[in-house]
C-alpha positions in Angstrom: 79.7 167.6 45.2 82.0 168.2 42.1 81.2 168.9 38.3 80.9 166.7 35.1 82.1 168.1 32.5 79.6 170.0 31.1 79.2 171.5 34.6 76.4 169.7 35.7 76.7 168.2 39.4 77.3 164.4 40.3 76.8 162.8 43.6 79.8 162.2 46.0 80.8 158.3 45.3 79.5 156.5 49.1 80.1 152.9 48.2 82.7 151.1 46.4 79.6 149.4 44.0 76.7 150.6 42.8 73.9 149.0 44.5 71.4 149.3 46.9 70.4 147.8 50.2 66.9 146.8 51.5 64.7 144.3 52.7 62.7 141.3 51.3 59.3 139.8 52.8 60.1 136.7 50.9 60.7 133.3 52.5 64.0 132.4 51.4 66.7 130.7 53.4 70.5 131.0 52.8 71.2 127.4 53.7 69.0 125.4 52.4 71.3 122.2 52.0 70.5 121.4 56.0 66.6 120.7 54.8 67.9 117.8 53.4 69.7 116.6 56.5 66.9 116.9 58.8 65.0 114.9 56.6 67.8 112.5 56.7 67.5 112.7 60.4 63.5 111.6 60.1 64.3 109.1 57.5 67.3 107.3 59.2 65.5 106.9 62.5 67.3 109.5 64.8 64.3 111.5 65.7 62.5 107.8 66.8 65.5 107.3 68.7 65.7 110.4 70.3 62.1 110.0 71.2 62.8 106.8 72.5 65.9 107.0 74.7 66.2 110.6 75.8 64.2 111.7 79.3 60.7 113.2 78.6 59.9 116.9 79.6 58.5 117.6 83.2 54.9 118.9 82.4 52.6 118.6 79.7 54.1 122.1 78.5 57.7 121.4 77.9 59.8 120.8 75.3 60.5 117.4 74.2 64.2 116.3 73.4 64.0 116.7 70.2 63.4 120.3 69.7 66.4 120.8 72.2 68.7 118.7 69.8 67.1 118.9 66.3 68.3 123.1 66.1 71.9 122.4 67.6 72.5 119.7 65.1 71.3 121.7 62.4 73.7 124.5 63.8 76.6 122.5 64.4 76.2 120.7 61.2 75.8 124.0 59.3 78.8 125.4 61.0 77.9 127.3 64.2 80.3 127.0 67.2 78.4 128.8 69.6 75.4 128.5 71.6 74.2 131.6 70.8 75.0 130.7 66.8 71.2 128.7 67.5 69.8 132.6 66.5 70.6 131.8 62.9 68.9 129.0 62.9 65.9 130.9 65.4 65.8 133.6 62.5 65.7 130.9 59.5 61.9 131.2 59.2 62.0 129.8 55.7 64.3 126.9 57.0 62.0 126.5 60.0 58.6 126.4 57.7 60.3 123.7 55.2 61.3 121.4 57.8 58.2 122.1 60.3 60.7 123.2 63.1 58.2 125.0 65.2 58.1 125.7 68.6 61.4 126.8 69.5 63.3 127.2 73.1 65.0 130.2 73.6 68.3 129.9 73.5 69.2 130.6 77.6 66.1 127.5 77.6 69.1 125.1 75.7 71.4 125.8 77.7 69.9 125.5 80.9 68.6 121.8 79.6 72.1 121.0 78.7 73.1 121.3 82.2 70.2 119.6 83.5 71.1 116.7 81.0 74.5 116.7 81.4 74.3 116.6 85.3 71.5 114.3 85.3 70.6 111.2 83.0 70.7 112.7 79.9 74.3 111.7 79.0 73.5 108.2 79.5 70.6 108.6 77.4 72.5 110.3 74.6 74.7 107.6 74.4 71.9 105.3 74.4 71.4 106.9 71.4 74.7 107.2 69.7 74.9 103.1 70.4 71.7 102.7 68.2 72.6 104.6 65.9 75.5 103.2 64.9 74.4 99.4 65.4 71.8 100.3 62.3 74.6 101.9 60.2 76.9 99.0 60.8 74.1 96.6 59.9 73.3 98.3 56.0 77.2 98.9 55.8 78.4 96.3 52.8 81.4 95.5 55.1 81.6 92.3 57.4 85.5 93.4 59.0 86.6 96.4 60.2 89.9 97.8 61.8 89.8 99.9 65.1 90.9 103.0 66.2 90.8 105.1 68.9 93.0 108.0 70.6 92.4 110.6 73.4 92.9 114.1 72.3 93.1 117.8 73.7 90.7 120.8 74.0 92.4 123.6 75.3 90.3 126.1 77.3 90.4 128.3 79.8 86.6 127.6 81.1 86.2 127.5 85.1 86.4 124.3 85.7 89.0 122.7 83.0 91.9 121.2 83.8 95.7 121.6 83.5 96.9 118.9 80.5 100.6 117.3 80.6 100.8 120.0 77.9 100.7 122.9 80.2 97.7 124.3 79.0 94.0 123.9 80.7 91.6 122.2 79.1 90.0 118.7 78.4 90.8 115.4 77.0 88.5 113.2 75.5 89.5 110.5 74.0 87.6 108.9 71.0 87.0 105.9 69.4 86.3 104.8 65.3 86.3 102.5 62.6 88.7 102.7 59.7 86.4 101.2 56.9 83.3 103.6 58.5 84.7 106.3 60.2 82.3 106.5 62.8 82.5 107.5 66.7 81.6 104.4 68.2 82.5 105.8 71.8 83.7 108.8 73.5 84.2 109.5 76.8 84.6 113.4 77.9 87.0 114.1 80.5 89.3 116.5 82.4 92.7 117.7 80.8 94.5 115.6 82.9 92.8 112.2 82.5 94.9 109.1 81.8 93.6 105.6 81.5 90.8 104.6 80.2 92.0 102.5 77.5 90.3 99.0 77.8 87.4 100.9 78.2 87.2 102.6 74.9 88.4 99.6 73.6 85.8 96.9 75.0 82.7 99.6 74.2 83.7 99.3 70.6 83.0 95.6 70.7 79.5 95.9 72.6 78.4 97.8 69.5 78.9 95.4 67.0 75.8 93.8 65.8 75.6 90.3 64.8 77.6 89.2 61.8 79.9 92.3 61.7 83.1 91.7 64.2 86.5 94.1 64.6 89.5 92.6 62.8 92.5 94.6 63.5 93.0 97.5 66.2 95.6 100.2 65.5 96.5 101.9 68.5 98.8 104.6 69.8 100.8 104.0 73.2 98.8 104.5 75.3 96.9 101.2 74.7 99.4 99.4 75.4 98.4 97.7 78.4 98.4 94.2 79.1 95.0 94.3 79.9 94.1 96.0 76.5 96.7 93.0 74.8 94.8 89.6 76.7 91.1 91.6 75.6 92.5 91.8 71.7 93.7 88.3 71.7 91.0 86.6 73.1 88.7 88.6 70.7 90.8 87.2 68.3 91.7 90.2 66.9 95.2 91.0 65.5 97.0 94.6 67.0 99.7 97.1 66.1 100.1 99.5 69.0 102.9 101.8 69.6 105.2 100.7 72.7 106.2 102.5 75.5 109.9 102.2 75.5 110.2 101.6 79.3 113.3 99.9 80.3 112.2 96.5 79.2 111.4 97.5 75.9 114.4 99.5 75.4 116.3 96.6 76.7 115.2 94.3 73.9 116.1 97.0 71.2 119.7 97.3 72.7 120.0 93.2 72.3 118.6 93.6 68.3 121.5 93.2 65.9 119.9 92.3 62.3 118.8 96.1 61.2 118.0 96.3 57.6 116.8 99.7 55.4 113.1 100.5 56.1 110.8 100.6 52.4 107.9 102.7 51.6 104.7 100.3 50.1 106.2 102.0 46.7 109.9 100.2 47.3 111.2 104.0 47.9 114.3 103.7 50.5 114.1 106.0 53.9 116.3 107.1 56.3 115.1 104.6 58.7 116.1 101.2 59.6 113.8 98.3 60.5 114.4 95.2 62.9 112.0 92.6 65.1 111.9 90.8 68.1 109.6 88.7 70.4 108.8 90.6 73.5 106.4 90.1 76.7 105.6 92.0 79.7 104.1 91.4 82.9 100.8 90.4 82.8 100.4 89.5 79.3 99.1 85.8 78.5 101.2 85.4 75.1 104.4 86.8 73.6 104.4 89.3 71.1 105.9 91.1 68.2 107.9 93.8 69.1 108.8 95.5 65.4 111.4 98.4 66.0 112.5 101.3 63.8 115.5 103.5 64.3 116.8 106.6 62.7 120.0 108.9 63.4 119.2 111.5 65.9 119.5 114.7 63.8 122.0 116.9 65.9 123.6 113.8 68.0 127.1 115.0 69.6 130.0 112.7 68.6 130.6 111.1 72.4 127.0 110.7 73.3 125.9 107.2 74.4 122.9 106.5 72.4 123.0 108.2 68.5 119.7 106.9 67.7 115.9 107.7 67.8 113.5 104.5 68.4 109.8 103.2 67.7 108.4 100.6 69.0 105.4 98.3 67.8 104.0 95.7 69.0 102.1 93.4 66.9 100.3 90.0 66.4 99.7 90.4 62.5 101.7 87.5 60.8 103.2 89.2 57.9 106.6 90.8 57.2 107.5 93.6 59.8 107.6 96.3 56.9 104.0 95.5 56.3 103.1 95.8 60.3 105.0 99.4 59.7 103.1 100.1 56.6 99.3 99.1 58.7 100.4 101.0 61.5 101.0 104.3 59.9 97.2 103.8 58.3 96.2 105.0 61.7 97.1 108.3 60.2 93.6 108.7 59.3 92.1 109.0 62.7 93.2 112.6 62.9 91.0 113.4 60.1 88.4 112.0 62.4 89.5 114.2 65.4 90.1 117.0 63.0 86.3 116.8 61.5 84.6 116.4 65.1 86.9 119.4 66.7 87.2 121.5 63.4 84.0 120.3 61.8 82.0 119.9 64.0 83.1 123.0 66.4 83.5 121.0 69.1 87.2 122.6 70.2 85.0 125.3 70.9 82.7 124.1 74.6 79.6 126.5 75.9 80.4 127.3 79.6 82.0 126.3 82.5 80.0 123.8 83.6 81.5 119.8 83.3 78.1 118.2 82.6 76.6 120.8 80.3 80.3 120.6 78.1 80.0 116.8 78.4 76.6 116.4 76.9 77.7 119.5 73.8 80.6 117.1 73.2 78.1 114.4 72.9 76.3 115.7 70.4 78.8 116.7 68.6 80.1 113.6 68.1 76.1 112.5 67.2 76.4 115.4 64.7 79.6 113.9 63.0 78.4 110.3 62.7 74.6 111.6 60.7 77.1 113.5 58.6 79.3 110.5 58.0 75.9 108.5 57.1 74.1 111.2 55.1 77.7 110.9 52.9 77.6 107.2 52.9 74.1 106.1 52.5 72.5 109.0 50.4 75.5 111.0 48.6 77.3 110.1 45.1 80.6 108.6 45.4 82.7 112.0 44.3 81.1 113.3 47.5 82.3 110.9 50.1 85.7 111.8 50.3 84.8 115.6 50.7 85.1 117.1 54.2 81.8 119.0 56.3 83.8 122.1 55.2 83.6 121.3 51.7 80.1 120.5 52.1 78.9 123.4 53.4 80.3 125.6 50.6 78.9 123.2 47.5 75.7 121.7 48.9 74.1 123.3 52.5 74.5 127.0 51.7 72.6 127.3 49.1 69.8 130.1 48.9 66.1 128.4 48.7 62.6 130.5 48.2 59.9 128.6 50.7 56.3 129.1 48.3 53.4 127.5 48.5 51.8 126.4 44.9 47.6 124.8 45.1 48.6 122.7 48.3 52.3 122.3 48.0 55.2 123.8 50.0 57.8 124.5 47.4 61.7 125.1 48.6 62.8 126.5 44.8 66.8 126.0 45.0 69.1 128.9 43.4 71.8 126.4 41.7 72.4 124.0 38.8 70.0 121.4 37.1 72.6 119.0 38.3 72.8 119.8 42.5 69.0 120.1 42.5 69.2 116.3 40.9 71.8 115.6 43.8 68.9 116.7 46.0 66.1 115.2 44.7 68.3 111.8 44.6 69.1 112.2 48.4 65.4 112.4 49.1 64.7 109.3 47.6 67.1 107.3 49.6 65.9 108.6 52.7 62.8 106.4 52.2 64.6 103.5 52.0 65.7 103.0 55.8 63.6 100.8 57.6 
């Protein structure tokens, strides 16, 4: 206690700000934004698909599929990273009364079905799923052509049964493939930190997806692809290919006999400290000749006697234009970290549940099913200054935002605290969810 000054007494100061905390019996839900993706779930046809594909419980009792994958979706979309991040979502009763999400599994019940699903058939059924998907969002997306991606990448952990990458860390590498012009995962393919290989695989998947009247025009890949086997499968799809080239000893044999170097460009005409020159080039196994576009820059600390002053990069190519331009396509590629970057960062997926392969194998899976509705729900149902904004942004302007669950006469109210404007957003996103047939 001290005094005021007229020597009354005033209260020690406990907090920094002057407020009080309690409790509320009111239904009210801190992220309301995800209503509005599981009804773009219903509306888009995943739930039908889910229902469809995914292996039914094993009495009359048991959970169906979907209310194993419906609450991890909204987790992961809402930004959870662990299994045990499903209480939030448990403890959203306002959430869970909007939506009609009733009936939960505990959340040891998930896990133990993610292990029975990913040692069992469940992640062939998931990407049953995933496949259908993304056939019906190819066929309402406006374009015809698209360019390929694809890239393996690293999750380092130190979970029982990971293994050590060429890195030196433990973990897993999946690798991932997606379109430029609709940056969905058309296939993935979980594996152990030291998988190679692979490659035609992810390739040829992408190709099986397409539906009618939609076809892959260009594939930009890294070096690993570069394969003759991936090479023959690209040209007799008839589809044109940068992909970075191992500089093995043939390769490096051709850039020694390359004599015509000219400065490198940016698209904007700005010089750089690289120089650009070309070749034709072929390797064992491959049905045609190819491209082989090289750059080469001064090795930054080279010593004055040493034998080979430069740094190389190697491309080879079937696109018929200048080899600037082949250089200019290539580095497009860029983009597919962003990809990567949203599943793994997004998505929480560089964060796995447990130490069991199958179980880790079927999260990753849903991840990347997670990923792809939030690519969708951007494309299909969002205005255009949202579809450049990333999941992160999204959760801050337009999923976690408070809502008050009421019921009014015979309607279920969700009353949004925000601006005249998002709640038009909403209202607009609704509407287009009854469009998809």
């Amino acid at each position: 206690m001290t005094k005021n000054h007229e020597g009354g007494k005033r209260m020690i100061k406990q907090t920094q700000l002057s407020f009080k905390l309690g409790l509320t019996e009111d239904e009210i839900t801190p992220r309301a934004g995800l209503s509005v993706y599981s009804e773009f779930l219903r509306g888009f046809g995943v739930k039908d698909v889910i229902d469809k594909h995914m292996p039914l419980p094993g009495s009359n009792r048991g959970y169906k599929a979907w209310s194993y994958i419906e609450p991890v979706m909204l987790m992961q979309y809402g930004g959870g990273r662990h299994i045990e991040d499903l209480r939030e979502i448990v403890e959203d009763k306002a959430l869970r009364k909007i939506i009609g999400l009733e009936g939960l599994p505990s959340v040891s019940a998930v896990g133990d079905w993610f292990r029975r699903m990913g040692n069992g058939s469940g992640l062939g059924c998931i990407g049953h799923v995933i496949d259908e998907t993304n056939r019906k969002a190819l066929r309402t997306h406006e374009a015809s052509e698209y360019t390929l991606w694809s890239d393996p990448t690293l999750i380092e952990s130190e979970k029982a049964d990971a293994k050590m990458s060429y890195m030196g860390f433990k973990g897993y590498r999946p690798i991932v493939t997606a379109l430029r012009e609709l940056p969905v995962i058309l296939h993935h393919e979980f594996r152990d930190g030291n998988a190679m290989g692979g490659t035609q695989e992810a390739v040829e998947a992408a190709y099986r997806i397409m539906p009618a009247g939609k076809r892959i025009r260009h594939a930009s890949l890294d070096s690993e692809f570069y394969t003759a086997d991936v090479i023959n499968f690209l040209t007799k799809e008839g589809t044109t290919f940068a992909i970075a080239a191992d500089k093995d000893a043939a390769v490096m044999a051709a850039i020694k006999g390359l004599a015509s170097w000219r400065p490198l460009k940016t698209e904007e005409g700005i010089a750089t400290d690289r120089e650009i020159a070309e070749t034709v080039h072929t390797m064992n196994g491959t049905e045609r000749a190819f491209r082989l576009i090289v750059l080469r820059w001064r090795k930054p600390q080279a010593e004055l006697f040493e034998p080979e002053p430069y740094c190389y990069h190697a491309i080879a190519s079937s696109l018929e234009c200048t080899a600037e331009e082949v250089v200019w396509e290539y580095n497009g590629r860029g983009q597919m970290e962003n990809v990567i970057k949203e599943l793994k960062g997004g998505m929480g997926m560089e964060s796995l549940p447990c130490g069991d392969f199958g179980a880790n194998a079927f999260w990753f899976a849903l991840g990347v099913l997670t990923y792809n509705t939030f690519v969708l729900q951007k494309e299909l149902l969002l205005p255009e200054q949202y579809k450049a904004k990333t999941i992160g942004t999204l959760r801050w302007s337009l999923i976690g935002i408070a809502g008050k669950v009421v019921r009014h006469g015979r309607r279920l109210w969700l009353l949004l605290a925000t601006t005249w404007e998002k709640l038009g957003i909403y209202q607009q996103m609704r509407k287009r969810c009854m469009i998809f047939g």
